[in-house]
C-alpha positions as CSV (number, residue, x, y, z in Angstrom):
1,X,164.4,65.6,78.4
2,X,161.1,65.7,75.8
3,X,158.2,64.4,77.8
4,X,155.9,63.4,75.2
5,X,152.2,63.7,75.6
6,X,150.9,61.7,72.7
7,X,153.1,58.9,73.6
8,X,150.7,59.1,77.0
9,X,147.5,59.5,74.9
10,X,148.2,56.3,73.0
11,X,146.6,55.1,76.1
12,X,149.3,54.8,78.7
13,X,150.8,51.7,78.1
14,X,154.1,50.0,76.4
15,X,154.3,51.5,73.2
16,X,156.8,49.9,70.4
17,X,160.2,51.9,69.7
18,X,158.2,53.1,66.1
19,X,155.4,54.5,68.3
20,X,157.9,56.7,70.3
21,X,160.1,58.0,67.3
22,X,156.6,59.1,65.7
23,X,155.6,60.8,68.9
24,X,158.7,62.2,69.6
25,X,158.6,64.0,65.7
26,X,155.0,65.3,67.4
27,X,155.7,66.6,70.4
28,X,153.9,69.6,69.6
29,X,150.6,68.2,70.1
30,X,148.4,69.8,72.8
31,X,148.0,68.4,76.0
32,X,144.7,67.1,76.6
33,X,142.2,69.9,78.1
34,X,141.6,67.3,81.4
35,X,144.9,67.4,82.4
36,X,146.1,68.9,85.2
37,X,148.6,71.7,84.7
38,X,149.0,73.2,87.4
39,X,148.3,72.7,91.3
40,X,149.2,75.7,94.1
41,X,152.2,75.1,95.9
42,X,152.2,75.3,99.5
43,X,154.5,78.3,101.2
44,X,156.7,75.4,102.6
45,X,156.7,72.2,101.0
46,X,158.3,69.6,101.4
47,X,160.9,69.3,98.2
48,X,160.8,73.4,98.6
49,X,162.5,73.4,101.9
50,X,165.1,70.4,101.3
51,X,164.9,69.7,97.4
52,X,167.3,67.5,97.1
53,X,165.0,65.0,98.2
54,X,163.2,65.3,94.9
55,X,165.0,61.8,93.4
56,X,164.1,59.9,96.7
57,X,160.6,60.8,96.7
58,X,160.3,59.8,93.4
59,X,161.7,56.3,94.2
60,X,159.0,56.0,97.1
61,X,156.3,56.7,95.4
62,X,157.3,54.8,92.3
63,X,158.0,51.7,94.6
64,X,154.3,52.0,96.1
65,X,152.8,52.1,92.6
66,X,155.1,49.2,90.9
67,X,155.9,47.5,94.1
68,X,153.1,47.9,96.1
69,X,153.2,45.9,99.7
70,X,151.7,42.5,99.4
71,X,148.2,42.0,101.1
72,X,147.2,39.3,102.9
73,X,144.1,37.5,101.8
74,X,142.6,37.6,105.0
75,X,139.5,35.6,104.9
76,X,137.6,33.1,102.2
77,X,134.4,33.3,101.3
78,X,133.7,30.3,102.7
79,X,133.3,33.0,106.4
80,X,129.9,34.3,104.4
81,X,128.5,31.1,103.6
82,X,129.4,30.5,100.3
83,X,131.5,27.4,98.1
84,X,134.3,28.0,96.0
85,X,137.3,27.1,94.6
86,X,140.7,27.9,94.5
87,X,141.5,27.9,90.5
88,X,144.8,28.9,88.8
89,X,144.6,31.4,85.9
90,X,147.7,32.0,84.0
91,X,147.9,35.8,82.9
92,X,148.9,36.3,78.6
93,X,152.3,36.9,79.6
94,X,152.8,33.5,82.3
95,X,152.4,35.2,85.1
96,X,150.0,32.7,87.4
97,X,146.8,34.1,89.4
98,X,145.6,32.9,92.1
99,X,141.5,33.2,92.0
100,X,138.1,32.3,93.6
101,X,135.5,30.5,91.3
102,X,132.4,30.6,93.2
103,X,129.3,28.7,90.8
104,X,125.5,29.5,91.5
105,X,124.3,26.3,90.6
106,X,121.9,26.6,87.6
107,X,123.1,30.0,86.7
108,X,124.7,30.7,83.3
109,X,125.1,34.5,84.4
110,X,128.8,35.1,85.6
111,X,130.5,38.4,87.1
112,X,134.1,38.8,86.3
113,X,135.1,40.5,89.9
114,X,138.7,42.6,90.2
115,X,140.1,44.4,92.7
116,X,142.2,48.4,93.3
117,X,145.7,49.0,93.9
118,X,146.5,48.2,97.9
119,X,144.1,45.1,98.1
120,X,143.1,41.5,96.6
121,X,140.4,39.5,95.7
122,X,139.7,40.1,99.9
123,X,140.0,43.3,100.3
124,X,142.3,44.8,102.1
125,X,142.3,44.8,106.4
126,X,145.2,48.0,105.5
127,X,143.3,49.8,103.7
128,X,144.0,53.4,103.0
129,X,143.9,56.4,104.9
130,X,141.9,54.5,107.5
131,X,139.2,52.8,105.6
132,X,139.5,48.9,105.2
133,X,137.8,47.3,102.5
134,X,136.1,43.6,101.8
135,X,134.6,42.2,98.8
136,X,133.3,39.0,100.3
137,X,129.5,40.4,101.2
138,X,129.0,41.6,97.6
139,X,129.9,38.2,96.2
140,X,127.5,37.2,98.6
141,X,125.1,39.9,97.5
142,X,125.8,38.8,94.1
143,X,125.8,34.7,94.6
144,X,122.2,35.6,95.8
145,X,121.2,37.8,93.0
146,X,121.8,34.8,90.6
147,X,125.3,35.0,89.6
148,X,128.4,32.9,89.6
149,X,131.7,34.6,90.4
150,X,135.3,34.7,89.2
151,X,137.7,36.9,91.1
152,X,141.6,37.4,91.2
153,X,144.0,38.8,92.5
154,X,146.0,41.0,89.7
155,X,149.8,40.3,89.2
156,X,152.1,41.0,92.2
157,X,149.3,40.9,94.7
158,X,147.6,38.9,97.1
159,X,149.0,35.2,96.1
160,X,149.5,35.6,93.0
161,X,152.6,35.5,91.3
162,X,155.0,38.5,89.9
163,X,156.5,41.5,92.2
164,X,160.1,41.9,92.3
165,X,162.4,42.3,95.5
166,X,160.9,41.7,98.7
167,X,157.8,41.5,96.8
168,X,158.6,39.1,94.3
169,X,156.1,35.3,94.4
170,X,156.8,32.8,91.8
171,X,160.0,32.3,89.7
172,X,159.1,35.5,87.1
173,X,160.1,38.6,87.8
174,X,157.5,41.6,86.8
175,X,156.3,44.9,88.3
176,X,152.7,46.1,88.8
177,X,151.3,48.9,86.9
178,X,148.6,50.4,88.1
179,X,146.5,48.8,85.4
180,X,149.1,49.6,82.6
181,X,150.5,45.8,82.5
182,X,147.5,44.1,84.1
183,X,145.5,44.0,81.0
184,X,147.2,41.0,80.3
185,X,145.6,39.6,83.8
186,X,142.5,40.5,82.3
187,X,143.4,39.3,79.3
188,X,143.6,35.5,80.7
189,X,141.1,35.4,82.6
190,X,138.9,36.2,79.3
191,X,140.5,33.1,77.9
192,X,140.5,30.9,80.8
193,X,136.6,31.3,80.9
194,X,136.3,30.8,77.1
195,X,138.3,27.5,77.4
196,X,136.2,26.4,80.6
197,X,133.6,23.4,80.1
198,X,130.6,25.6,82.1
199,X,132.3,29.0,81.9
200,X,132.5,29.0,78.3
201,X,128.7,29.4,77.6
202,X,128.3,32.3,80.4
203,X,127.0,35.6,80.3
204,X,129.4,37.9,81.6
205,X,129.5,41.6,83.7
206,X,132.5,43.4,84.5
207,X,132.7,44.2,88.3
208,X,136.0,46.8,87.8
209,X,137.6,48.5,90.1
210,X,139.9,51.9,90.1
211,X,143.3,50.1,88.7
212,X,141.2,47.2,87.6
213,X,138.9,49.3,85.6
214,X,142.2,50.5,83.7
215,X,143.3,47.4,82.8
216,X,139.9,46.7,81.7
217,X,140.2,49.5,79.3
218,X,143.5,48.8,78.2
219,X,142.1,45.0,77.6
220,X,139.4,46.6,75.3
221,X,141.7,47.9,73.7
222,X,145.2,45.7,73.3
223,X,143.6,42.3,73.2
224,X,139.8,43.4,71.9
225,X,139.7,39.8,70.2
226,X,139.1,38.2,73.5
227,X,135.9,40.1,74.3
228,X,133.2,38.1,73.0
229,X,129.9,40.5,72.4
230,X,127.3,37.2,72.3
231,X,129.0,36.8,76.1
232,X,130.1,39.6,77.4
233,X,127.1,41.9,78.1
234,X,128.1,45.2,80.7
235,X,130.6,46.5,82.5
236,X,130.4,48.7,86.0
237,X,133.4,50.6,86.6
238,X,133.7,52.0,90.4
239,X,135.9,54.9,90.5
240,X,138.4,54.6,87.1
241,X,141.3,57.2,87.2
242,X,143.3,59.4,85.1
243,X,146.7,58.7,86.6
244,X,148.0,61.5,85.4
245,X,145.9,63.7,87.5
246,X,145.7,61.7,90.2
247,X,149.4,61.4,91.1
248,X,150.1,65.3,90.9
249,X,146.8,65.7,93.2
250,X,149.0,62.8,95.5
251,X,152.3,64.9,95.4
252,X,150.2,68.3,95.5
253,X,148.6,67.0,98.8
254,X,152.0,65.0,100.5
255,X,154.8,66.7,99.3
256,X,153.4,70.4,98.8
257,X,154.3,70.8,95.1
258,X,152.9,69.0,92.0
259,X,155.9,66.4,90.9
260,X,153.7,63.9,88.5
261,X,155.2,64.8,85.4
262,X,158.8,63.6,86.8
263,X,157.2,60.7,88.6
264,X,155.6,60.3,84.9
265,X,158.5,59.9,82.9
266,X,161.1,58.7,85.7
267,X,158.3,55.0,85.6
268,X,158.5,55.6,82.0
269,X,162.1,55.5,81.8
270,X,162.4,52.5,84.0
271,X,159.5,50.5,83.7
272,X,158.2,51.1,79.8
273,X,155.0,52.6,80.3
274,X,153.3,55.9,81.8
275,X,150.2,56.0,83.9
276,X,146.9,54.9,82.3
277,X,144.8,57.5,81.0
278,X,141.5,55.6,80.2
279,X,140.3,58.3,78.4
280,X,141.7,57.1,74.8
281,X,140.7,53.6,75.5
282,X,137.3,54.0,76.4
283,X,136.4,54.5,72.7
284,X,137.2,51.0,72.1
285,X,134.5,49.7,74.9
286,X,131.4,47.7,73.3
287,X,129.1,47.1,75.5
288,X,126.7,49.5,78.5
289,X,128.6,51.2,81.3
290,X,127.6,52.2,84.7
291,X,129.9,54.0,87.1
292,X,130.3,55.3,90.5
293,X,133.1,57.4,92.0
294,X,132.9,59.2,96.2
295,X,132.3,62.6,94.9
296,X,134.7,64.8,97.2
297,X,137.4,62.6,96.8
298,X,140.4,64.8,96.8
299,X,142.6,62.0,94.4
300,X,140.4,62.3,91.4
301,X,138.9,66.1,91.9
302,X,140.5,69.3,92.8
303,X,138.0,70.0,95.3
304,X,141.3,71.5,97.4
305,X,142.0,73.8,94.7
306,X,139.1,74.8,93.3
307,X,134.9,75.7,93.4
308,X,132.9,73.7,91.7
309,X,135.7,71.3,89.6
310,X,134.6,68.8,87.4
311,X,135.7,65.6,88.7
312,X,137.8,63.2,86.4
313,X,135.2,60.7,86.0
314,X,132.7,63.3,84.3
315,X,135.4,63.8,81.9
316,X,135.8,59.5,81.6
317,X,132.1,59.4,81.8
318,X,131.5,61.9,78.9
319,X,134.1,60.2,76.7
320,X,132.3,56.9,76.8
321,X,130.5,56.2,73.7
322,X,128.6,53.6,74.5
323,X,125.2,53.3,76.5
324,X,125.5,54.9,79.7
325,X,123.7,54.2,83.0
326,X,125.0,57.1,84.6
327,X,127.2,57.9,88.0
328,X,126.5,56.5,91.2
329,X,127.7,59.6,93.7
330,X,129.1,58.1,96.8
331,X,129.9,60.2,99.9
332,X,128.3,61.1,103.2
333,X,126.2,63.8,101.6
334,X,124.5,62.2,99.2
335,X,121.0,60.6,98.5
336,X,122.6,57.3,100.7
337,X,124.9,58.9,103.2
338,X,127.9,56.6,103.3
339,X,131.4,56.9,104.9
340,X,133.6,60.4,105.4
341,X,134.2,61.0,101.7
342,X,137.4,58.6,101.7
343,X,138.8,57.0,98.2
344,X,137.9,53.0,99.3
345,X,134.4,54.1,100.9
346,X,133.3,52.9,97.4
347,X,134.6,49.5,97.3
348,X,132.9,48.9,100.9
349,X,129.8,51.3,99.9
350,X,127.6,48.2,97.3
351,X,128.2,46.0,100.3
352,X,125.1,48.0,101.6
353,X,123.7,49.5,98.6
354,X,123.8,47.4,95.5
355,X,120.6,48.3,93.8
356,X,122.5,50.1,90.9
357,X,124.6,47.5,90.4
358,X,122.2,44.9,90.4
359,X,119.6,46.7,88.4
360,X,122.5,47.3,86.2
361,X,123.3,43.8,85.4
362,X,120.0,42.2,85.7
363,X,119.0,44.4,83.0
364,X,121.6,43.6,80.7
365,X,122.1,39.8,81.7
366,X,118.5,38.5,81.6
């Protein structure tokens, strides 16, 4: 079976029966130089010792990135002092949202707010690897900066509609995709604040997160009509991946042995569309950029493989071409020490720092 890399450098997405026949006739094509190709094995891994297990692993993980477990949306932010109110969004392909509208009276200065993989507009009280996450501070942090708020909870998680299964909310049927699919979330949200009576004449920042920074990208890039320049004025982007990379570092790290490029096609094959590699897509991005990223995390650089790697959002970071405000480092060594150098440290870490981000948006709103 042809696994074809410029089908995944198109940007990650569904592509149109045309796109893959061209591809296919291309296949050639070098892989790009930030992939990962190759990860040591341990001595005894997993799928080495028993590898008929290959096809089942593949299943699990593909079930935890399409059909991630629902998390509850624990608290409102009513518990940190603050109004809102429960709005509908309805994504460009009908799925419905559910989502928080929080208005700073007097303010025309709005932050569009999303959320990672394994969490909601909340948080997430789960978490990952130990470290629970909640977003309800920094809207505070941000209500008191001067900003309204608009966040949701992308398709299949938290209470909004989509999943399948066990998983499934709503009458319509449709997977998560790790930010491959939820550009259309994005997507309506764009057009519900254009069609709303305040909303409309906003300024807007981006407040992205990890899968929600992909489908950010993607947005920028399949539906770049709906991004209105007089409005929309920045976007911060806290830890974007390469899927790609980050799955085989996953595998590498669980299993023993690097199995993304199965895992790659095998979601292809069922699902339409590979993992989101935002690197093609960021060309398409019109407006400043700031981004952070914990900078030992072992999911987005190989500091288990190697001295001194470049971490994947250096490469993201370098392939932006528009004004840059540089990289917030996050991790218990740095200039602020925060956390244990854990993946969702950064979605808790603005809670207590959120200078950057603030400066950040203050400068590009006012």
């Amino acid at each position: 079976k042809t696994h074809n890399w410029r089908i995944r450098k198109m940007g990650c997405c569904c592509v149109s029966n045309s796109e893959i026949r061209d591809a296919l006739l291309n296949d050639s094509e070098m892989r790009p130089s930030y992939e990962i190709r190759n990860l040591p094995s341990k001595n005894a891994s997993i799928l080495g010792c028993c590898p008929c297990m290959k096809g089942t692993m593949i299943n699990m993980i593909l079930s935890a990135r399409t059909q991630p477990e629902r998390q509850p949306v624990a608290d409102t932010p009513q518990s940190v002092g603050l109004e809102y109110e429960d709005v509908d969004i309805e994504s460009m392909d009908g799925i419905r949202l559910s989502a928080w509208l929080i208005r700073k009276p007097g303010s025309d200065k709005l932050v569009i707010f999303n959320h990672p993989l394994l969490c909601n507009r909340y948080g997430s009280q789960k978490g990952f690897e130990g470290v629970s996450v909640c977003f309800l501070p920094m809207y505070k942090i941000l209500f008191d900066a001067g900003y309204s708020i608009l966040t949701y909870d992308q398709r299949a998680q938290g209470d909004s509609d989509g999943g399948s299964g066990k998983t499934l909310k709503g009458a319509k049927e449709c997977v998560a995709g790790v930010g491959a699919v939820e550009w259309q979330d994005f997507g309506g949200v764009l057009k519900y604040v254009q069609q709303h009576p305040v909303l409309k004449d906003h300024k807007i920042a981006i407040y992205s997160q990890c899968m929600g920074a992909s489908a950010v990208f993607s947005a920028w890039t399949k539906c770049p009509e709906l991004f209105d320049l007089e409005r929309i004025k920045c976007q911060f982007a806290n830890q974007p991946v390469i899927s790609y990379n980050m799955v085989a570092r996953i595998t590498q790290k669980n299993l023993g042995v690097d199995i993304s490029r199965e895992i790659d096609d095998a979601m292809f094959e069922r699902f339409g569309f590979y993992g989101v590699d935002p690197i093609p897509m960021i060309k398409n991005v019109k407006v400043p950029m700031l981004f952070a990223q914990v900078r030992r995390d072992y999911y987005t650089n190989s500091v288990l493989y190697e001295d001194n790697p470049t971490p994947d959002i250096q490469h993201i970071y370098d392939a932006c071409p528009t004004e840059k405000e540089g990289i917030v480092w996050i991790g218990k060594n740095e200039e602020n020490s925060f956390g244990d150098d854990m993946r969702f440290d950064a979605y808790n870490y603005f809670n207590k720092y959120p200078e950057k981000v603030l400066e950040f948006f203050n400068k590009h709103m006012e």
